[in-house]
N, C-alpha and C positions, 0 to 999 in steps of 0.2 A: 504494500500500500504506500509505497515510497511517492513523492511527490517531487516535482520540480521547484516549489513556489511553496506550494501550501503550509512547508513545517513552518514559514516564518508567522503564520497568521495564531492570533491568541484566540483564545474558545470564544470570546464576544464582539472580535472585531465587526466590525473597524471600529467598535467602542471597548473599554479596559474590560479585563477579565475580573472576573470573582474572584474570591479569595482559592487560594488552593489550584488553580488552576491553569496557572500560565502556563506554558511554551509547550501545550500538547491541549490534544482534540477533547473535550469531555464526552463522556461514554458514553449517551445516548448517537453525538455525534461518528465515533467510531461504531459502531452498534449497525446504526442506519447505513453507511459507507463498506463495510462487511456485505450488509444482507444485497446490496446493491451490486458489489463487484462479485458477490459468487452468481447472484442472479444474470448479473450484467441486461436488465431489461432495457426495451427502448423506451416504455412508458414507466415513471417512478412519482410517486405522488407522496412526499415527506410533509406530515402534519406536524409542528412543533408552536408550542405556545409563545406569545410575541417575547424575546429579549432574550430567549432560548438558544440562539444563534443560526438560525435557518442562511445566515448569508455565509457566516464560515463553512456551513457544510457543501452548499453549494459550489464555493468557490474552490473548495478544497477537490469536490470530486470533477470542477472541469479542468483543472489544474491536472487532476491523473489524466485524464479522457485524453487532455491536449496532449502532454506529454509521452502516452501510448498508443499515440495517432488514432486513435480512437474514432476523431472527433478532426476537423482542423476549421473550424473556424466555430466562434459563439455569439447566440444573440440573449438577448436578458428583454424580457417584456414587465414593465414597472408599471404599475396604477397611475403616477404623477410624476410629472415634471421632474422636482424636487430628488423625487427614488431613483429615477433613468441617473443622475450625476451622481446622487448616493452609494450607487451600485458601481460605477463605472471609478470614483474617486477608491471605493475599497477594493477592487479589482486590481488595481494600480499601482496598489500598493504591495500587491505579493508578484508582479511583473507581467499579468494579464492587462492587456490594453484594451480596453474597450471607448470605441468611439459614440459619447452621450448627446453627437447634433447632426448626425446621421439624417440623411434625409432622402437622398438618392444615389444613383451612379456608383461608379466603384468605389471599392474602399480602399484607404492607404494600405501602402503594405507593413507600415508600423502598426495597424491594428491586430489584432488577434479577433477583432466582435464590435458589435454594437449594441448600443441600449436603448431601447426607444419603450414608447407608452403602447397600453392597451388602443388608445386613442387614434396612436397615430399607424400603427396595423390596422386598423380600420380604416382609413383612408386609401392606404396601398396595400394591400394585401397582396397580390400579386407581386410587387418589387420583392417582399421578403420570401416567396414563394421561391420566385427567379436564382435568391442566394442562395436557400438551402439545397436547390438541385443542384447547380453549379459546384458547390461544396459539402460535403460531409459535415453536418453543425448540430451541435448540441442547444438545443433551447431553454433555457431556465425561465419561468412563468412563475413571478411573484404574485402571492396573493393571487393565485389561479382566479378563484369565485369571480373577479372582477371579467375575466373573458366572458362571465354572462348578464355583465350588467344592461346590454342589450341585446336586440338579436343579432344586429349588423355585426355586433365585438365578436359572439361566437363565433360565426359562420368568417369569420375573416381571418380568426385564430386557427380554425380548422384548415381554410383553405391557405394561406399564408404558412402552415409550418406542417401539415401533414406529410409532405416529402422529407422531415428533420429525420437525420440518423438518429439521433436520442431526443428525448423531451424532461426534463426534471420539472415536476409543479412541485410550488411552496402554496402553502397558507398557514398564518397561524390564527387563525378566529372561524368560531361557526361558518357554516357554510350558507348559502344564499335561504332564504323560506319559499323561491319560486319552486316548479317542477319542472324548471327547463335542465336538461344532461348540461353541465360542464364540458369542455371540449379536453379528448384527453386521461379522463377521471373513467374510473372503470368503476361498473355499480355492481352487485351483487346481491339475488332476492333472499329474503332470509325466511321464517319458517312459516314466517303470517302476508308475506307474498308480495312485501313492500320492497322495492328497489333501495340499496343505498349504496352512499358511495365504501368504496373500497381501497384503502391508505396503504399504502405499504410499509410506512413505519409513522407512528404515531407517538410523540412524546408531549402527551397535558400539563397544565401547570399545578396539578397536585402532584407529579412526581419532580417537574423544575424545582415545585415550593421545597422538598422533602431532599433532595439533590445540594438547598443552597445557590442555583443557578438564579434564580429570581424573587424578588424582594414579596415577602407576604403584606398586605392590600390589608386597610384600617378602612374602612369608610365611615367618615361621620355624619350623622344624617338631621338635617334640622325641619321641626315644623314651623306652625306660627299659623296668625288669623289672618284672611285676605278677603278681599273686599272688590268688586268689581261690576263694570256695568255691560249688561251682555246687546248682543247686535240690537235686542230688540225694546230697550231702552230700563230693564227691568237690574236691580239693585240685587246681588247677589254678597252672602258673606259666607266664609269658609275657612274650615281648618287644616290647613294638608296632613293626610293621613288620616283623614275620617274617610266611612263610603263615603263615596258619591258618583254619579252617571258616569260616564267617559265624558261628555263633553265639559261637566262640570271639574272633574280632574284637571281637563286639559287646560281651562279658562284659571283654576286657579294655580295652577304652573306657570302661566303666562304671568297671572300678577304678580310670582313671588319674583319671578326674574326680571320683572322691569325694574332698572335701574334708579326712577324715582321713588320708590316705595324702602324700606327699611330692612327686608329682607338681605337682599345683596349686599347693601354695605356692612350687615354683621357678618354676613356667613362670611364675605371677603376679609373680614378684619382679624375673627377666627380663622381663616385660614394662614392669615400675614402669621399672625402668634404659635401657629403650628410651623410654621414654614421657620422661626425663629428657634425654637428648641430642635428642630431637627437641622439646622446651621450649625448647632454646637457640636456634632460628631460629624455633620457631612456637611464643611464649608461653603462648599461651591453650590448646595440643593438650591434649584430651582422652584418655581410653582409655574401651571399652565391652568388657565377660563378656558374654557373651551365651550364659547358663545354659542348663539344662535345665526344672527346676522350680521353685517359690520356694523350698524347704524348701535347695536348693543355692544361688542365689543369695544367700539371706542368710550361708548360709554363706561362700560367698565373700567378702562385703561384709567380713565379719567377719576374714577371712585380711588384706584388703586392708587394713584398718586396723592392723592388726598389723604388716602389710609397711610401712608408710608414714607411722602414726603421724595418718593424717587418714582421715575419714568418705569413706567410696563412698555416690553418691548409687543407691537402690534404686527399680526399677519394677517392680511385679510384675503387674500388669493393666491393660488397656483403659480405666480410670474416669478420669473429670475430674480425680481426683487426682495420680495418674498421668503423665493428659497437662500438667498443671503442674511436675511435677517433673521432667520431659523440659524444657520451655519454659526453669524457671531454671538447670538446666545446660548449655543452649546459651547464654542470654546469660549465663553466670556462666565464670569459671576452676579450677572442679574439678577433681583429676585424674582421678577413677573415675565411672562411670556401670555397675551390674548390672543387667540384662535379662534379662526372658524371652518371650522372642520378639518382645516387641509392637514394640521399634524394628529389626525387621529389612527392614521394607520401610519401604520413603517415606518415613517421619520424617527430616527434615533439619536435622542437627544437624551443619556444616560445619566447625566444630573439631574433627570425630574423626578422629584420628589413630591410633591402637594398637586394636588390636583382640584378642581371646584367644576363640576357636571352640571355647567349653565345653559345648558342647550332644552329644547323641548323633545328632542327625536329620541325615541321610545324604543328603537330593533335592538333586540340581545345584539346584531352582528355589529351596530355601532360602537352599544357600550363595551362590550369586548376589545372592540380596536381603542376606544378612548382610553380604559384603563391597563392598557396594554403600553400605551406611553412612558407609565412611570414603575413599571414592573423592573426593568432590567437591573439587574443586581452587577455591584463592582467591588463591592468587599461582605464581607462577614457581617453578620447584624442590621442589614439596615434594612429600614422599612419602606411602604410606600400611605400614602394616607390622601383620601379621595375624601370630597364632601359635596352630596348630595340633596337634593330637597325631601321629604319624606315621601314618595310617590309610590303607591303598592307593586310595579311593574320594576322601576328599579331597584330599590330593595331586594324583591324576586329574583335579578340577575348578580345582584352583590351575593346574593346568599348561593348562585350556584358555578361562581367563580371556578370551582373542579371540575366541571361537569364537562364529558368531552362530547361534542355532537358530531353525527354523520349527514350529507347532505341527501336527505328522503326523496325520490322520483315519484312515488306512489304515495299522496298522502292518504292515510285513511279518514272515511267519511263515518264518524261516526257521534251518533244526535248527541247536545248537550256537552260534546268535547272539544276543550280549545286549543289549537295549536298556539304556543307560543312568538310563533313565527307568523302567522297567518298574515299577521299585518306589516309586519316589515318593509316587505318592496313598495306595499302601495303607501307605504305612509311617507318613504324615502321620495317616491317621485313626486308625493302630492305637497311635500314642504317644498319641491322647486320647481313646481309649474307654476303657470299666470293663467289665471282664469279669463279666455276671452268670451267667450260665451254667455250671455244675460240668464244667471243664475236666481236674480231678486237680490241679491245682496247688495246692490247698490245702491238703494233704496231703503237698508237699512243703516240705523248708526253704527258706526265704529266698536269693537269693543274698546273700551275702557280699562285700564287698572287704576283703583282709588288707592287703595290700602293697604300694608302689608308688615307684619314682623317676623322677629325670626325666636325659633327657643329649639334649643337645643336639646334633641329628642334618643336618641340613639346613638351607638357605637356597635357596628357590624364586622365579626373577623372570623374568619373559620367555619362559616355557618352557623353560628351563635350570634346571640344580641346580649346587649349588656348597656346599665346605664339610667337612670331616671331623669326626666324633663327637667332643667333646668335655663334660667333666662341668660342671655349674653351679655357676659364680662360677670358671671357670676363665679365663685369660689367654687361650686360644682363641673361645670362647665371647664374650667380654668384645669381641673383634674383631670380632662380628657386631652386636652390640647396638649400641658404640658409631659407626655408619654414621650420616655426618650428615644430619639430618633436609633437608636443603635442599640439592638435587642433581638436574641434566638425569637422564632415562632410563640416555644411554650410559655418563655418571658412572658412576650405580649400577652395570651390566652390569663397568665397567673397574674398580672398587672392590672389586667383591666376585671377581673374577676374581685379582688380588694379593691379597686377604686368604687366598684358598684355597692360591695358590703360597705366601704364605710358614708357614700350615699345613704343606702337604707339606714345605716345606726343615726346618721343625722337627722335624718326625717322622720326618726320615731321619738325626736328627741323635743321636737317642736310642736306646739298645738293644734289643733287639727284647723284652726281659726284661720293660721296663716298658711295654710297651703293653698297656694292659687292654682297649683299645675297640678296634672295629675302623678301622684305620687306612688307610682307602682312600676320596678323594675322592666326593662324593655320585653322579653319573654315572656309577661304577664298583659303585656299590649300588644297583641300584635298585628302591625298592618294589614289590615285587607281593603279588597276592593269590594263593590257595589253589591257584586253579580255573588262574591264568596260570603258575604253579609246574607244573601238571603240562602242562600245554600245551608247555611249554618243553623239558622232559623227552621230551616224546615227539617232539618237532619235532629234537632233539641225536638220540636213536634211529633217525630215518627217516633223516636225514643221514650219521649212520654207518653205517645199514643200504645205503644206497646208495654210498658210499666203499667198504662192504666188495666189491663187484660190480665193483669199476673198480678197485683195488688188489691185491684178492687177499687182504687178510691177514685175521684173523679178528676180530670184535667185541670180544673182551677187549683185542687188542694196540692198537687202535687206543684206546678208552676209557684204558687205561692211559696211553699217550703223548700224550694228549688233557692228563691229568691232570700230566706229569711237564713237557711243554709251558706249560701255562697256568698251572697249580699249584692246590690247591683241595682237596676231599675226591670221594668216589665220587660219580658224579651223581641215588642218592639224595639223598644230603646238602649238597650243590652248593647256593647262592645263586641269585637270578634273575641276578643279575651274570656270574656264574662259568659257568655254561650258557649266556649270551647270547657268554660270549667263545670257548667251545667251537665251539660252534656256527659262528662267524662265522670260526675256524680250518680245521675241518675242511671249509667250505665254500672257504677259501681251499686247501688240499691239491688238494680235486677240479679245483677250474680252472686250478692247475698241473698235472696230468698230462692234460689235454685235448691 
């Protein structure tokens, strides 16, 4: 497995390596590189979680391929701008040349390859058709999924690199929620008759987390009351993290991130103060917003100066410029970096350390790419720490950070069941279309945001919750932020486990007079949405309609001492907490009288 180039590359280039691990491949990386060269297939599809190093592996096995003539010429297909020089600067650096402003005609003969966009293979497909017959070429296909972000991308990827001698796809985040085949990607039906894709080497981030490869993810999550005026001129107020509709979710997401309201500049100012204790073991830590539009990002830029007294540096597009001022606040000491959207995938910027999920876009495959940003680990101990608004959908994907997904061809149709995915792509292309069409909404007003604060509701790590409601810049609160930045996994889980205990000793300590928040550990609240609010409800109804058959007594008496038992309001009014503890009572009742 000897290489021309590749020994000089570190396990995280072209960013530092973790602790332990310089001047050789880490074993997943060897692992995958093994099953490849005894395989030697034309089609290889490596799944590895973002910060993992999918570019070292890559570059290491076109580095043999080249070297074993394999292979004699390389193309690398990048999602953005930004990645095409990304890929082509860390190429370069082990003595593969690849040319990233490629556009047509021949190539120099100092290149080895070129690096171009999803984008721009769509436009010529046929030019890079033309290269790979001409020559023997290895394709490297970053972040594959993106070949289906339309149809023309596919069908272009197909026909532009079907003649490749080799093809290597990378991804590291779930895969798309459509049922269009990936170009490339091999599926395979399983026992209940659903196609999915089929990886050749897979490595998730519960074994990266478990490895040390990459930094385990704090999310802190805040609510508060918001206040707003909907299209149709009607005054709405609200808690995040209570049910409510989707569209009511949505409207009050909106107002917690509008910049004029009080939300944002806490959560931003918590996150300044996290960003400041996690400074003191990792100097150079950055933070990234990672907005909705530019007209919000700037605004934020503008909060954040105010909070901090120094410049946020701002990205607002795809263009050279852009990717230059990405480039000098990785090698520089900033504390703010605003985005929108463009560093949520693949940019590697391994100082990021805080993070704040200011966007409204809802797809597991986003939030995955966004906190994908600040995963990548460069020494022992350090963390990564996200803060979020309290939204049941995100929460839902904080909590299943391990989880590894395959990309389903076949979805099943089955009544009353949600795919988590379902809404993804259409919700991706309905935040960037323009409505020409005379829908009525012209006709009506504007939505409004009035109102909004912020309280600090949760701390998510592991799939646990931990943490009781307290208000910003408060001594409780202030125990969450100040979590040092440089600590094993189990630290954390044991740190934040006593910081909750001595939460409850304080709050048992006070009279009940002055409790304004609710005062009950975050596992004893737990997020739901609308639609799991009534679920819950009817699931406590069937339980007690079935109690009533086996006891005798009648619905109210039982509901009642349901209520005088557990303690709570009527179980319209009940919490998802407070029904789940019913519920798990009266279930306890029935299997005592068996």
């Amino acid at each position: 497995m000897t290489t021309t180039a590749s020994h000089h590359l570190s396990p995280a280039f072209p960013g530092r390596a973790p602790w332990g691990t310089a001047n050789k491949l880490r074993a997943w990386q060897e692992k995958a590189l093994e099953r490849y060269l005894q395989e030697q297939p034309r089609d290889f599809l490596a799944v590895a979680t973002p910060g993992a190093g999918k570019t070292t592996f890559a570059l290491t096995l076109a580095s043999w391929l080249l070297h074993h003539h394999v292979v004699q010429q390389i193309t690398v297909v990048a999602p953005t701008e930004h990645l095409k020089k990304q890929w082509a600067e860390a190429a370069a650096r082990i003595g593969i040349k690849l040319d990233p402003d490629y556009s047509a005609g021949a190539l120099s003969k100092e290149y080895h390859g070129v690096a171009v966009t999803y984008a721009g293979v769509g436009v010529r497909p046929m030019l890079h058709r033309n290269r790979c017959e001409q020559r023997k070429t290895l394709v490297i296909l970053d972040e594959i999924h993106h070949a289906g972000d339309s149809k023309s991308w596919g069908e272009a990827c197909l026909e532009a690199f079907e003649p490749a001698a080799r093809r290597l796809a990378l991804t590291g985040t779930p895969f798309r929620s459509d049922t269009n085949p990936i170009p490339f990607v091999a599926y395979e039906e399983g026992n209940d008759g659903i196609r999915r894709s089929s990886a050749d080497y897979t490595y998730g981030y519960g074994n990266a987390l478990g490895d040390g490869v990459v930094r385990p993810v704090i999310f802190l999550s805040y609510s508060g009351n918001m206040r707003w005026r909907t299209k149709a001129g009607d005054e709405v107020a609200a808690k995040l993290g209570e049910p409510m509709t989707k569209d009511a979710v949505s409207q009050a997401w909106r107002t917690a991130l509008d910049p004029r309201g009080d939300w944002m500049p806490n959560v931003l100012r918590a996150a300044d103060q996290r960003l400041t204790e996690v400074r003191k073991s990792m100097p150079d830590a950055g933070g990234l917003v990672i907005a909705t539009d530019q007209d919000q990002a700037r605004a934020y830029a503008k909060l954040i100066r105010e909070i901090t007294g120094t410049k946020a540096t701002v990205v607002l597009s795809d263009e050279a410029a852009a990717s230059k001022r990405i480039d000098d606040f990785s090698a520089g000491e900033d504390r703010w970096m605003v985005a929108v959207r463009m560093v949520s995938e693949g940019v590697d910027v391994p100082r990021l350390a805080v993070g704040v999920y200011a966007t409204t876009i809802s797809t597991p495959l986003f939030f995955a790419q966004a906190v994908g940003r600040f995963v990548r680990s460069r020494r022992r101990g350090e963390t990564a720490s996200v803060f979020l608004p309290t939204i049941p959908g995100l929460l839902g994907f904080a909590g299943e950070m391990e989880l590894e997904r395959d990309h389903v061809l076949d979805k099943p149709k089955k009544a009353g069941e949600d795919d988590p995915y379902a809404e993804s792509e259409k919700e991706m292309a309905e935040a960037e279309r323009e409505l020409d069409e005379d829908t009525g909404e012209q006709d009506m007003l504007p939505f409004e945001a009035l109102e909004s604060d912020a309280v600090f509701d949760r701390v998510l790590y592991d799939g646990a919750e931990f943490g009781m409601q307290a208000h910003p810049g408060s001594e409780e609160e202030q125990d969450y932020l100040g979590i040092p930045g440089l600590l094993e996994p189990d630290q954390v889980q044991m740190l934040l486990q006593k910081r909750q205990a001595r939460q409850i000793a304080h709050s048992r300590k006070k009279p009940d007079a002055e409790a304004d928040l609710l005062e009950l550990p975050a596992d004893r609240r737990p997020v739901v949405s609308h639609k799991e609010l009534l679920e819950l409800r009817k699931q406590l109804n069937t339980m007690v309609g079935a109690y009533v058959h086996q006891s005798g007594k009648p619905h109210g008496v039982i509901h009642t001492e349901l209520r005088r038992v557990c303690g709570g309001p009527p179980s319209a009014e009940a919490t998802g907490g407070q029904l789940r503890e019913r519920i798990k009572k009266v279930q306890e009742w029935a299997t005592r009288m068996r």
